[in-house]
C-alpha positions as CSV (number, residue, x, y, z in Angstrom):
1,X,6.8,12.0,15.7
2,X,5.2,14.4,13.1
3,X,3.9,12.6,10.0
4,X,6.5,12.8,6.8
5,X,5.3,14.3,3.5
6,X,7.9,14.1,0.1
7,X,7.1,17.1,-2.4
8,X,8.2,15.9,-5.6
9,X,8.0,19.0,-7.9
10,X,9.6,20.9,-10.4
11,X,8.3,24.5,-10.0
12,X,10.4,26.1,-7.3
13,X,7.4,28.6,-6.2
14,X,5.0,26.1,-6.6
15,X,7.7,23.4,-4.1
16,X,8.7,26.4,-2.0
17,X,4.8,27.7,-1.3
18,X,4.2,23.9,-0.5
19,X,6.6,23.0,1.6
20,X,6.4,26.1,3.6
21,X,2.4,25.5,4.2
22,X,2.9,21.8,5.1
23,X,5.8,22.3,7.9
24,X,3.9,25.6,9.3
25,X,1.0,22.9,9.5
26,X,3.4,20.2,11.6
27,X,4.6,18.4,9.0
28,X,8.3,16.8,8.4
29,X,8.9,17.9,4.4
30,X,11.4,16.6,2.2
31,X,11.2,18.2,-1.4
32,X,12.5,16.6,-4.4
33,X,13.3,18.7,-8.1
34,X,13.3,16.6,-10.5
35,X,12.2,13.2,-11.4
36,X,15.7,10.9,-11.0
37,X,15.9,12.4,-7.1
38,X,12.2,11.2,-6.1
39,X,13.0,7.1,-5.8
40,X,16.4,7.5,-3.7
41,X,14.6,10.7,-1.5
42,X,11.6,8.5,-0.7
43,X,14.0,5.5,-0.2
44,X,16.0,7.6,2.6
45,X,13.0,9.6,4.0
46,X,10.0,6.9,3.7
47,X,7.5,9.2,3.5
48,X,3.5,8.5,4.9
49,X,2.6,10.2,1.9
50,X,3.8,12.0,-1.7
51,X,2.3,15.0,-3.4
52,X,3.4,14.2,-6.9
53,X,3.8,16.0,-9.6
54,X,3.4,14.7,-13.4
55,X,5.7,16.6,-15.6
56,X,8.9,16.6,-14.3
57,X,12.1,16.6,-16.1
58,X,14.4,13.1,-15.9
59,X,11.5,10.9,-14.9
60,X,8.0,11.8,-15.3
61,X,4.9,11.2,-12.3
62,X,3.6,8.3,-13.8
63,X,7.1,6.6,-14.4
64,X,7.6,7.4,-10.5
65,X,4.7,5.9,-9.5
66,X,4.8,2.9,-11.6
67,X,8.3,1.9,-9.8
68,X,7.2,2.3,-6.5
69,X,4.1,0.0,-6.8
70,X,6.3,-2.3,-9.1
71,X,8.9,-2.1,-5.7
72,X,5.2,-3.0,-3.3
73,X,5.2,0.3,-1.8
74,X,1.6,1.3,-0.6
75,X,2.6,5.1,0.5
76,X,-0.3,6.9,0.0
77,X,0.4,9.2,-3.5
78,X,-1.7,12.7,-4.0
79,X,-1.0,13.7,-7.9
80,X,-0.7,17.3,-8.6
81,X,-0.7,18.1,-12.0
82,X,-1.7,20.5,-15.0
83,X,-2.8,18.1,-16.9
84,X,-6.3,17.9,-16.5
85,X,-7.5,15.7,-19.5
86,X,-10.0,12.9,-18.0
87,X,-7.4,10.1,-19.7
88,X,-4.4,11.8,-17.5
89,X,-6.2,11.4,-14.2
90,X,-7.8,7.6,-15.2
91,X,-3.7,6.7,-16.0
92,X,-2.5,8.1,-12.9
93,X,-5.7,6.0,-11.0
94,X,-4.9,3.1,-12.6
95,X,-0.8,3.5,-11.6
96,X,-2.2,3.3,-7.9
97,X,-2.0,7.1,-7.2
98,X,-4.9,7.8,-4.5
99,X,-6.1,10.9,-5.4
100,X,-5.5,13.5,-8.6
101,X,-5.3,17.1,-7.6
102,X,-5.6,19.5,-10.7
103,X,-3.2,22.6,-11.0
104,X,-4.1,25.3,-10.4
105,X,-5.2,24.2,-7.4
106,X,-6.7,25.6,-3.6
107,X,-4.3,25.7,-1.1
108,X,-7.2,25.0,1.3
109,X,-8.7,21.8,-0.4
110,X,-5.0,20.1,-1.1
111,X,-4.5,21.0,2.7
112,X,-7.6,19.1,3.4
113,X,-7.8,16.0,2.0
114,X,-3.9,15.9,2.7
115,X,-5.5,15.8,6.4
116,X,-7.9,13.0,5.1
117,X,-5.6,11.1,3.7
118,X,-3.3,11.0,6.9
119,X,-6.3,9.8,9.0
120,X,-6.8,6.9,6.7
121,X,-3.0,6.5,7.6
122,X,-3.3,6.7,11.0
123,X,-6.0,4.2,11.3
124,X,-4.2,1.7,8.8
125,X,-1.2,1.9,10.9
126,X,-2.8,1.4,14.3
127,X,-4.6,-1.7,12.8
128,X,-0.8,-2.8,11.5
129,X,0.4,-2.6,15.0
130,X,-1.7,-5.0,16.4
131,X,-0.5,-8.4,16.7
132,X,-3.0,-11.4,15.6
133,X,-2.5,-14.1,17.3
134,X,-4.9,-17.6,16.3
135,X,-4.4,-20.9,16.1
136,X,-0.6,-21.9,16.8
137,X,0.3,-18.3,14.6
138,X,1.5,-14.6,15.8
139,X,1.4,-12.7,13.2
140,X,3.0,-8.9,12.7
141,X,1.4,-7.2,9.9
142,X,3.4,-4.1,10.1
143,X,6.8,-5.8,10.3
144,X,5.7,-8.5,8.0
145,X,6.8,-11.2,10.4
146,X,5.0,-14.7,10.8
147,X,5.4,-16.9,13.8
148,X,3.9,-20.4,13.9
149,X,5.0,-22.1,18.0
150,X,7.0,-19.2,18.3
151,X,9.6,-19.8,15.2
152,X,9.7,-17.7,12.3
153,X,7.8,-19.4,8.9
154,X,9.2,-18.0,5.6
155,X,6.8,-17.1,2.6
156,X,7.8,-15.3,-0.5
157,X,6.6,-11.1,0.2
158,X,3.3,-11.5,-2.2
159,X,2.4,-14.8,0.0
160,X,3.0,-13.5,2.9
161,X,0.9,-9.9,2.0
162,X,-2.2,-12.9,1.2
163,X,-1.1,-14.3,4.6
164,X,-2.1,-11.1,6.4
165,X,-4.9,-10.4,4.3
166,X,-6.5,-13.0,5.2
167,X,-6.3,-13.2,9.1
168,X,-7.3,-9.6,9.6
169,X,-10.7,-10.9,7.6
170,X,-11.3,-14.1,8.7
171,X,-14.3,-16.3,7.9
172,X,-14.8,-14.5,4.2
173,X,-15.0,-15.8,1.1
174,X,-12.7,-14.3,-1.4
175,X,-12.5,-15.0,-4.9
176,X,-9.1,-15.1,-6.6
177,X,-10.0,-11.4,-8.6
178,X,-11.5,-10.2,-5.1
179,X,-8.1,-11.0,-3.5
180,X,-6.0,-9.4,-6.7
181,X,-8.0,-5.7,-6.5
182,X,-8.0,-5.9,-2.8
183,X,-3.9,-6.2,-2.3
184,X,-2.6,-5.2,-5.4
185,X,-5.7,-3.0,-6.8
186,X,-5.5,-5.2,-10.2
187,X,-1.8,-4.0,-10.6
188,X,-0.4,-7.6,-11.0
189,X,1.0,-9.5,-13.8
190,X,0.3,-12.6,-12.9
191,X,-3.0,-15.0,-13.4
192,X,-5.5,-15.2,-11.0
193,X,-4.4,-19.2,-10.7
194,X,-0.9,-18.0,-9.3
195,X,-2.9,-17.1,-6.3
196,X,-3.6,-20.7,-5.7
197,X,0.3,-20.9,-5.7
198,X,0.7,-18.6,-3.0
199,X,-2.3,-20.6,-1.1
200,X,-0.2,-24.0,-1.5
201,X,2.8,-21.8,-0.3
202,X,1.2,-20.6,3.3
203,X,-0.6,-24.3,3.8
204,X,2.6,-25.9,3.5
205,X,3.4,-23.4,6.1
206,X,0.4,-23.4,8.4
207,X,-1.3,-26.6,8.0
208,X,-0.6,-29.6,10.0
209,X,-1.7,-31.2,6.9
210,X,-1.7,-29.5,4.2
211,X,-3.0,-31.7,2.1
212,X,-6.3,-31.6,4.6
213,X,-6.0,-27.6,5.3
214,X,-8.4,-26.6,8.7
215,X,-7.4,-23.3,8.5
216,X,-7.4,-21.8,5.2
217,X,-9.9,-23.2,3.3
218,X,-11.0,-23.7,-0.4
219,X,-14.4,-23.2,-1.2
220,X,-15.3,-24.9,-4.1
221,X,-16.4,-22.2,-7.0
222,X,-15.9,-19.5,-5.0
223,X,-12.4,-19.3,-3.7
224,X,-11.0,-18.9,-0.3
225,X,-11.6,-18.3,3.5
226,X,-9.3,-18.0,6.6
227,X,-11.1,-19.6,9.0
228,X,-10.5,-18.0,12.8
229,X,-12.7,-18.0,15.7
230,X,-9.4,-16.8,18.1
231,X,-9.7,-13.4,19.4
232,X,-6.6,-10.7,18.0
233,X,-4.9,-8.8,20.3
């Protein structure tokens, strides 16, 4: 199945030139016009990846990309913009775009670290295919799904994103801010003590006592560990 790119752009040369490069290069394209058509296209389509323009009319880039991370979307997000001001490309950084493209811009380069980007993807998604299995858990990062003795456990969708997390890097220390940037790259309003919320959350889960957790572990003025000497598969 060919890897699916959503061009969300205004310019109909600009779209058109795109979109023609990117399927002649093996591509599935889906293009979007104008800001209100990018949520429901990418919703329909879900895309690996979005070249995204800034200034569109309806909803601008930024708005765009603050709703999908706001909706937990991780699809990789290439801006392509004219505006080239250092503050512009630091805003759309700190939104969670992945890279900033400046108009005008070389076919060739965009075309290139478009390729980059989708090796990253390819990677992420054959790590997400793998099942981890340890301890009395089988755990599905790409579907999201947690078995403990083969029945399904239920966590909220931010626990169970800290679930994962932390069994594909066990026997780590991570500090509450460490595990903030490292799912959510700092976009979350919450305190860094909620994460002890979601902790309390998967060891009522996980633990045979919870009280006494064995698996995930606090470490005192440091944070936490997943401890897991179990092979994954």
């Amino acid at each position: 199945m060919n890897e699916k790119i959503l061009v969300v752009e205004d310019d109909r040369a600009i779209a058109a030139g795109l979109v023609h490069n990117l399927e002649y290069e093996k591509y599935e394209v889906r293009h979007a016009s104008h800001g209100q058509a990018a949520i429901p296209v990418y919703e329909e389509f879900q895309p690996d990846l979005i070249i995204l323009d800034v200034m569109l009319p309806g909803k601008s880039g930024f708005d765009i990309l603050k709703e999908l991370r706001q909706k937990g979307s991780d699809v990789h997000v290439i801006i392509l913009s004219a505006r080239t001001n250092e503050s512009d490309k630091v805003e759309g950084l700190k939104l969670g775009a992945d890279d900033y493209v400046s108009k005008p811009f070389s076919l060739r380069e965009l075309l290139a670290r478009i390729e980059a980007a989708m090796r990253r993807i390819r990677t992420r998604k054959a790590d997400d295919s793998k099942v981890i299995r340890c301890h009395d858990l089988e755990i599905y990062p790409l579907e999201k799904n947690i078995f403990k003795n083969g029945t399904p456990i239920k966590l909220t969708p931010k626990a169970t994103e800290l679930l994962i997390f932390f069994a594909k890097h066990p026997n780590r220390i991570y500090s509450r801010e460490d595990l903030i940037t490292n799912l959510w790259c700092g976009e979350y309003e919450g305190t860094a003590r909620t994460i002890d919320n979601f902790v309390l959350q998967i060891r009522g889960q996980i633990e045979e006592n919870p009280g006494k957790p064995q698996i995930l572990e606090t470490v005192h003025g440091m944070g936490y560990r997943f401890l897991r000497s179990d092979h994954s598969t």
